[in-house]
N, C-alpha and C positions, 0 to 999 in steps of 0.2 A: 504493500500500500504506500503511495507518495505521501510525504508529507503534508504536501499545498497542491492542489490544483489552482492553475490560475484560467477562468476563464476568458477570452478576448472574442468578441463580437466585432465582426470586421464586414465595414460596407463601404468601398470605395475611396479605402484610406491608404493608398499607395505611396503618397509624396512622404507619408511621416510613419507609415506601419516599420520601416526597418528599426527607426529609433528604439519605439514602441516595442519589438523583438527582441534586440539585441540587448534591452533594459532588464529583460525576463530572463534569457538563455543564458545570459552573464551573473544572473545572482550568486550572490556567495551560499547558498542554499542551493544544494545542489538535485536533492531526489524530490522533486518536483515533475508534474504533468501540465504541460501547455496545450491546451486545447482551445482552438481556434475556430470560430462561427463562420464560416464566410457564407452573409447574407444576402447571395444572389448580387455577389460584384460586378460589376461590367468593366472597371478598368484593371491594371496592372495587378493590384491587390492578392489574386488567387495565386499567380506567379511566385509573388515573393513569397508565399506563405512554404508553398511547393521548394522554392531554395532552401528555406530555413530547415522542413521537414526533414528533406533529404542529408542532410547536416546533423541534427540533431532529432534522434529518435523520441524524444519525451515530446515534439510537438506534433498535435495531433488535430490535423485538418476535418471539419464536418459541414458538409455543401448543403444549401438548404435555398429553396426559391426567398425571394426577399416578404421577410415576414417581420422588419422591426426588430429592435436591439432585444424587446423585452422578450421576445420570441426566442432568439438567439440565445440570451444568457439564461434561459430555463431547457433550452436542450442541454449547455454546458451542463446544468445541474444533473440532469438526466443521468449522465454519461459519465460523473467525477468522483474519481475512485479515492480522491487525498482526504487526509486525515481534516485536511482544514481546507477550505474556498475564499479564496483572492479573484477578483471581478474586477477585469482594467478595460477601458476603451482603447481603440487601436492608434491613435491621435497623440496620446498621454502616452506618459512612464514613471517608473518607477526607478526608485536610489539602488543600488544592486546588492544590497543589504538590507533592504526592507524584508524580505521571506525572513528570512532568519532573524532577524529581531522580534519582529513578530510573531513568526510562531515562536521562538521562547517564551516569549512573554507570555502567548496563551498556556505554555505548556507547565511554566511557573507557576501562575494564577489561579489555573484549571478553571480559565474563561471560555465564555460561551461566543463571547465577539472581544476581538480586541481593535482601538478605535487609533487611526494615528492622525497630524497634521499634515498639511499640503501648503504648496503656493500657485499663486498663476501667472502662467507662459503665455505673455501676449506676444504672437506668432508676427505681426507686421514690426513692432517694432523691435522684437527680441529682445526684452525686459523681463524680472522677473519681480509679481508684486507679492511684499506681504500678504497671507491671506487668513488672520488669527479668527476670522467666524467660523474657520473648518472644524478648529476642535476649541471648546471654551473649558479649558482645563479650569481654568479661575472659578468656576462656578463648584466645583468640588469641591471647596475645602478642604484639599489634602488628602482625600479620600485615594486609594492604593487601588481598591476595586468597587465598585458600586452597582446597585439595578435601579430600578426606579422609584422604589419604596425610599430608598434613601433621600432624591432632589428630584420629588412628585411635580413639582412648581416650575423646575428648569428641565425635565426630562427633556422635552424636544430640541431645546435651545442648545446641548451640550454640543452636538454633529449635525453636520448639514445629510442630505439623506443621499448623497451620491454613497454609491455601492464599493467605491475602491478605496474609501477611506475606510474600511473595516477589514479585519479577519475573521470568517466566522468558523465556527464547530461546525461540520457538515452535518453530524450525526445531530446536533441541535437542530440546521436547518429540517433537516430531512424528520424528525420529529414533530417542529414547528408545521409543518405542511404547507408553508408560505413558499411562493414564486413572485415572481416578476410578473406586473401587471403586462398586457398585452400591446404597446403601444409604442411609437416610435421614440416620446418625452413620454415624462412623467414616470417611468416604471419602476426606478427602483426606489421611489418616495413611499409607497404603501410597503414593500417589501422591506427597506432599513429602518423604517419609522415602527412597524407592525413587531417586529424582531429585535427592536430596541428594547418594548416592553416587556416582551416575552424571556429575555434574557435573564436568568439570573445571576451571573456574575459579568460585567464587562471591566475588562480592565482600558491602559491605553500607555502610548508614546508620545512625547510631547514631537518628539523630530517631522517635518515636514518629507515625508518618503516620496508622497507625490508630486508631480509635476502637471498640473492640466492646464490644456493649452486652450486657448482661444483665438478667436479671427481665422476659422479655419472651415471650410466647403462641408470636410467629412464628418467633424464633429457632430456628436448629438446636440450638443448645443446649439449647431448653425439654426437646428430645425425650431427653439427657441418661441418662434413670432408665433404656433399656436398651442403655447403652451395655459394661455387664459381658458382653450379649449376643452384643457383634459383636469384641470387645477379643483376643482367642483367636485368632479366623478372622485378623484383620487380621496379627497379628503373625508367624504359621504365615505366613501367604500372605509375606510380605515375605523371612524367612528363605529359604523357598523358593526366592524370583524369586534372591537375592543369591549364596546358594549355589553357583547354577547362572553366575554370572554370575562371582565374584570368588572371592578366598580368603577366607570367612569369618571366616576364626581375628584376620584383620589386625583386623576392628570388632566383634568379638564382647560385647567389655567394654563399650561404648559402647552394642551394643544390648541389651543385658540392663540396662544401666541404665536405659534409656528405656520398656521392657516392664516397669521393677519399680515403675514413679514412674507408668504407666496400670494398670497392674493393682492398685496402692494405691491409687488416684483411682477405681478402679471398684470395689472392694471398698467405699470409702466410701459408695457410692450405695445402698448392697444393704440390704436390711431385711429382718430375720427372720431368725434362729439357723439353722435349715434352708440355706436358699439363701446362707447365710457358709458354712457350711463345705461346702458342694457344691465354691462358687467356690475354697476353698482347696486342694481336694482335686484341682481342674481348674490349679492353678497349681502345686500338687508334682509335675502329668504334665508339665509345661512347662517352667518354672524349672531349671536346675541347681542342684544341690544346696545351692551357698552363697548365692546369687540365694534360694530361698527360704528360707532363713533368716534372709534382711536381710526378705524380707517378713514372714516373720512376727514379727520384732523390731519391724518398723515397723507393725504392727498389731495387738498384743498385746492382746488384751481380758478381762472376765475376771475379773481380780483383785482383789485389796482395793485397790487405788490407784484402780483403773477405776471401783470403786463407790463411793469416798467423793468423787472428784476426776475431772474431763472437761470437756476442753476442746474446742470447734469452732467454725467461723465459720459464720455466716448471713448474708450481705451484707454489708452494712457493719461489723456488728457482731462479737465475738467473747465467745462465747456462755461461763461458766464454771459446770459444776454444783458446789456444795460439801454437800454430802450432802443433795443433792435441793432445794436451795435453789439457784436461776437467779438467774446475774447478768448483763449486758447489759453491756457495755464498747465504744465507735466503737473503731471504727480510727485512730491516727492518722495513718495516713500517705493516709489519704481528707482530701483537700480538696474542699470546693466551688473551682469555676472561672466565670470570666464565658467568655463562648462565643466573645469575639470571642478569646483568649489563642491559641484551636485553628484556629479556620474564619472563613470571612467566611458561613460559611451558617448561619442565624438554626435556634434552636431550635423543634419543632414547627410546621414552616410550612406553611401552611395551603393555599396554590396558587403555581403555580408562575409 
């Protein structure tokens, strides 16, 4: 039995899949299974997968007509025989000491997920940003290992719900009977959120292992603009499964926190006066009463401040209008980085 399985869901991510590879194959964690989704790729993508294969026997190719990441990362489950499951997008990588820190840790612990940090790769300008909401260790108070019972209040708040910031117990998973919801976005927000609870011990790493990159075609992310789409279904469905499973009332505050800070992140994507206030009118059916009124504070538009003064980020940049006149301000908490600081795996590489 491997260690780790790491699953990778791969659609049309060829410019950046080698990095993505060679970030896994290289881990200092060596009995590991690579198993690879390819989701009905059209470009170079199945090719490179086929170099790597041929290379290295632990990775292990699975062709499937294009059926969405979440589709993808529940055949991985199907099919993974490691003791523990790592879930990476093919865009993104990993430190090549992340498998091995982590599972120690889980093995230390005797955790059911173990949680790490990240930062983000903004892909046009080649910066790398702080990114301290991935993991809010500050909210633990010291705590070594924790469930939910312990920070009922801040459960949702501690990890964002991407799937590669975790390690989890297979046999947990496979217990839990949770999967990846069905969809292109969204899916593994019901699946890390639902399994968050379910967890009785998580531990974590403070070290950023991840790297996720943004400004990029292949990413799930890119697909992003109809994320207000699926943000509703996800949350209903989670309340749902919990309901039925726990006493609600104990995480309540925690998850309406977490539903007010996605559904202000997808309100921000929405264009056009029409489909704002549909969205708003879809989150007064949702929201309890005081829940949406922190959203519509936190989204107040509109006014005379809104029309003379507006502020937003565009990548790196933080954009300020002052009565219709654009200002352009970096970030400073973006630095450039040399590559060798994160990985020993070289930028853009070319063959493997």
């Amino acid at each position: 039995m491997p260690k780790v399985s790491v699953i990778i869901p791969v659609y049309n991510a060829q410019k950046y899949l080698r990095q993505c590879l060679d970030s896994i194959v290289n881990q200092t964690l060596k009995d590991i299974e690579i198993i690879c989704i390819n989701d009905g790729s059209t470009d170079g993508s199945l090719g490179i997968l086929g170099e790597f294969a041929k290379n290295d026997n632990r990775v292990i190719i699975i062709n499937q007509e294009n059926m969405g990441a979440g589709a993808a990362r529940n055949r991985g489950l199907d099919i993974a025989k490691g003791e523990y499951l790592s879930i990476l997008d093919s865009d993104d990588w990993f430190e090549v000491d992340m498998l091995y820190k982590m599972y120690e840790r889980a093995k230390q612990t005797d955790s059911d997920m173990v949680l790490c940090a990240a930062d983000i790769y903004h892909n046009e300008s080649k910066l790398f940003e702080k990114a301290d909401h991935y993991l809010r260790f500050n909210l633990l108070s010291g705590l070594d290992t924790f469930s939910y019972t312990d920070i009922p209040n801040d459960i949702f708040m501690i990890t964002h719900a991407n799937a590669w910031l975790k390690l989890y117990d297979r046999k947990f998973v496979i217990g839990s009977n949770i999967k990846f919801q069905n969809s292109a976005i969204c899916n593994d927000v019901y699946f890390s959120y639902v399994l968050l609870i379910l967890a009785n011990r998580i531990s974590y790493l403070k070290q950023p292992f991840v790297h996720y990159r943004t400004e990029t075609n292949s990413s799930i992310s890119s697909k992003i603009n109809n994320y207000h789409e699926c943000v509703f279904t996800v949350y209903e469905d989670m309340k749902d499964y919990l309901t039925k499973k726990m006493s609600f009332a104990a995480i309540e505050h925690s998850f309406y926190k977490r539903m007010l800070d996605s559904l202000c992140d997808a309100f921000a994507l929405i264009d056009g006066k029409k489909d704002k206030n549909q969205f708003v009118s879809e989150c007064k059916k949702v929201l309890p009463k005081k829940y949406f009124k922190k959203f519509l504070k936190r989204n107040k538009r509109g006014g005379l401040v809104e029309r003379v003064l507006s502020i937003r980020n565009e990548g790196v940049y933080k954009v300020i209008m002052v009565l219709g006149i654009k200002i352009r301000v970096k970030l400073k908490h973006l630095v450039l980085r040399e590559q060798k600081r994160f990985s020993t795996i070289p930028f853009n590489q070319q063959s493997h």
